[in-house]
Structures are given as structure tokens and as C-alpha cells.
N, C-alpha and C positions, 0 to 999 in steps of 0.2 A: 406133362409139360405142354403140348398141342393144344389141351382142353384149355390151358388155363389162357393161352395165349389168345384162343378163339373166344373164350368169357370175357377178356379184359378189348379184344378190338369188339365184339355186339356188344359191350356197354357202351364203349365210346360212339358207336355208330347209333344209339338209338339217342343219347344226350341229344348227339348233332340233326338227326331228323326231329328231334319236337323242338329245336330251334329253328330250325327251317319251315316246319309246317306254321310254326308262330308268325315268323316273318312272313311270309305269302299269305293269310287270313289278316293281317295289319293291310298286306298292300292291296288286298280285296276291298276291305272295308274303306280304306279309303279312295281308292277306284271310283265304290259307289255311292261318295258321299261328291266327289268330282262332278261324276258325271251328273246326278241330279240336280246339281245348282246349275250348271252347264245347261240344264235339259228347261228350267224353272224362267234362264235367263229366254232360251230358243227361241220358246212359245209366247213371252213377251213381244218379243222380236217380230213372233208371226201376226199377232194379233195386231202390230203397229200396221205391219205391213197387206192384212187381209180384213175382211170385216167378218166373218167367223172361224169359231173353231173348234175342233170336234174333240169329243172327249169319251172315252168309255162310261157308258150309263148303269144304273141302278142293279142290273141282272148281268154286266159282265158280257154279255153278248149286242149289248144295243149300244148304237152312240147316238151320241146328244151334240147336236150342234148350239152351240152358244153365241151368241151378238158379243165383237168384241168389246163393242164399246159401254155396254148396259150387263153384260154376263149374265143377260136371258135368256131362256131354252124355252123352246117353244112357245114363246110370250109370257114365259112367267117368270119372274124374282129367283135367284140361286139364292138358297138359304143365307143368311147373313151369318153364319158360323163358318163361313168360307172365308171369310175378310171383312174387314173394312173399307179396303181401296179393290176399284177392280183386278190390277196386277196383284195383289193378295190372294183373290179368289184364282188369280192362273196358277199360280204356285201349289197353291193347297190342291186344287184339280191336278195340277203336273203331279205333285210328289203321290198323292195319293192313287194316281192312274201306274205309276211306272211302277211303285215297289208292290201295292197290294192287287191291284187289281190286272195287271198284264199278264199276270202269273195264271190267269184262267184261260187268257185265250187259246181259239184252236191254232196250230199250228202253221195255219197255209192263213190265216186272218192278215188280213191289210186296213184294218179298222182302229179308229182312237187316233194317235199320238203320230206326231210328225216326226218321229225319231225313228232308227231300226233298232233301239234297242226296245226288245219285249223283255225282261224281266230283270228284277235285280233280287237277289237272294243272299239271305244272311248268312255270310264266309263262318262266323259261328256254329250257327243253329240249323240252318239250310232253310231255315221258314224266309218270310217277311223281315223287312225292312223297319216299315212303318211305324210308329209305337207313340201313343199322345201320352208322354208320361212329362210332370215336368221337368227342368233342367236341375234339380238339383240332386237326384237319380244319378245323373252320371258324375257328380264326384265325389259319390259316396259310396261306400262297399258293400250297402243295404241288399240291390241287387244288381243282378249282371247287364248291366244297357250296354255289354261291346258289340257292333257291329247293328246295333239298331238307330232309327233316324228318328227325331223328332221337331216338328216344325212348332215353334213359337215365338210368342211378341214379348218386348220389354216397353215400357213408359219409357220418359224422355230420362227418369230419373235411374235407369237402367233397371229398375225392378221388374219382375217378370209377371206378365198379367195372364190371369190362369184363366183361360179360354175365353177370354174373353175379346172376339173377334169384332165384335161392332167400335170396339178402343182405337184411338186414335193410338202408332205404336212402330215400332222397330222390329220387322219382321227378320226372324232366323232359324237357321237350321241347325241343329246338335248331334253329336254323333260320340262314341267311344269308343277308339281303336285300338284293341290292346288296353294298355294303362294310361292312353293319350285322350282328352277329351279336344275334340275338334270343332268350332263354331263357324258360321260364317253369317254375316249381317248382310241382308239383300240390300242391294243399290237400284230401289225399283219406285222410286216416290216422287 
């Protein structure tokens, strides 16, 4: 009788902890889709208010100061697959420095990103954030995009233009939280 009793409360207790750990990797994921538009808007903000700004470069250990106004490093052109508009290119540099690349730094580093947050990690998977896949990945059951982010543009006619950064375009960020797919359209033009 004891046995059965202690079988029948650890079912009931592990039901209730994977609805609990569900719940907490939902409010992870979206934590970290918050703060990165939060982080996206920051650095707009800073560049209004600074005329450069530093960004983690190429090897993860260097930073690259950029001209806010032309989003030139060291006198040269940022790729044009960053954007269109220069706040495009801060965005793309923002989300791309905070989920992929902060994750390298050393630990005592005061280098890159004007925020304190060093790294965001997938409440899923435990990797990266990041992921250039397009939006239509997440509402479909092809594969798993919960808790990954992906940054792209739609036309005026809401269609979604696949990489193609030099488009004139409605920048956004995507994400999948759980069964929820969450957008948000930047106010940066």
C-alpha cells in the first residue's frame, strides 16, 4: 500500500516539474527576445547621442569602433548585408554581438557592447540564440526554432525579402517560444 502511494505522488510530482521547467524556458526565451530589442533600441540611442561605437570584431577578442553616422570602421564600408539604413546595420551588429558572439568573451573583459549583459543562451538547447533561417520555420513543425532569434525584413507589401539587406524594408525580429511564435517590428526609420 505505501509503494503504491509513493508511485502514485512521484508521478504526480514529475507531471508537475516538466510543467514547471516548460514554463521557466517560455519565460527564458522570452526574457531574451526583450532584452535584445531593448539592447537593438540602446545602441541607437547611443549612436544619437555619441559619434562612435564599439562593437566585438572579426576574432571575438578585438573591437571595432564604427563612425556612427556612415557605420565605418576604420575608414572602410560595413558590408552592406548589415542593412540598408544605418540603424539596420546597429541592430544586425547589436543582435549579432550579444547572442553569438559575447559568449566568447573572457570573463573579466569590459570590451564591445554598452550593456552588462554578456551573453544570451538558448533556455532550449544551451547554444546560441542567433539563427538566419527565414520566418516561415517558425510556424511550422519542419523544425524546432523554439528559443532561437532571427532577424529579417519584409517589403512594404508585408512579404518577407530573403536576405536581402540592400532592400528598401521593414526590419524584425522572430522568435519561438514554446508553441508561441513572437515578432516584433523595429521603430527605427
Amino acid at each position: 500500500m505505501v509503494v503504491a502511494i509513493i508511485g502514485i505522488l512521484s508521478s504526480v510530482g514529475v507531471v508537475a516539474y516538466n510543467g514547471y521547467t516548460a514554463g521557466a524556458k517560455e519565460s527564458a526565451c522570452k526574457g531574451n527576445f526583450r532584452t535584445l530589442v531593448k539592447s537593438v533600441y540602446e545602441n541607437i540611442m547611443w549612436c544619437e547621442l555619441n559619434p562612435t561605437i564599439n562593437f566585438i570584431g572579426g576574432n571575438d577578442k578585438q573591437v571595432w569602433e564604427y563612425d556612427c553616422n556612415t557605420m565605418f570602421v576604420g575608414g572602410m564600408s560595413v558590408s552592406s548585408q548589415l542593412g540598408y539604413t544605418t540603424n539596420e546595420k546597429i541592430a544586425h551588429l547589436t543582435i549579432t554581438e550579444i547572442s553569438n558572439r559575447d559568449r566568447h568573451r573572457e570573463p573579466d573583459s569590459t570590451i564591445g557592447s554598452r550593456t552588462t549583459l554578456n551573453t544570451i543562451s538558448n533556455p532550449y538547447t544551451g547554444r546560441y540564440v542567433y539563427d538566419d533561417t527565414p520566418s516561415e520555420y517558425y510556424y511550422g513543425d519542419k523544425y524546432d526554432m523554439r528559443g532561437k532569434l532571427s532577424l529579417r525584413k519584409r517589403d512594404s507589401s508585408g512579404n518577407e525579402l530573403s536576405n536581402n539587406w540592400q532592400s528598401e524594408g521593414q526590419l524584425y525580429l522572430i522568435t519561438r517560444c514554446g508553441d508561441k511564435v513572437i515578432e516584433h517590428e523595429f521603430d527605427i526609420y
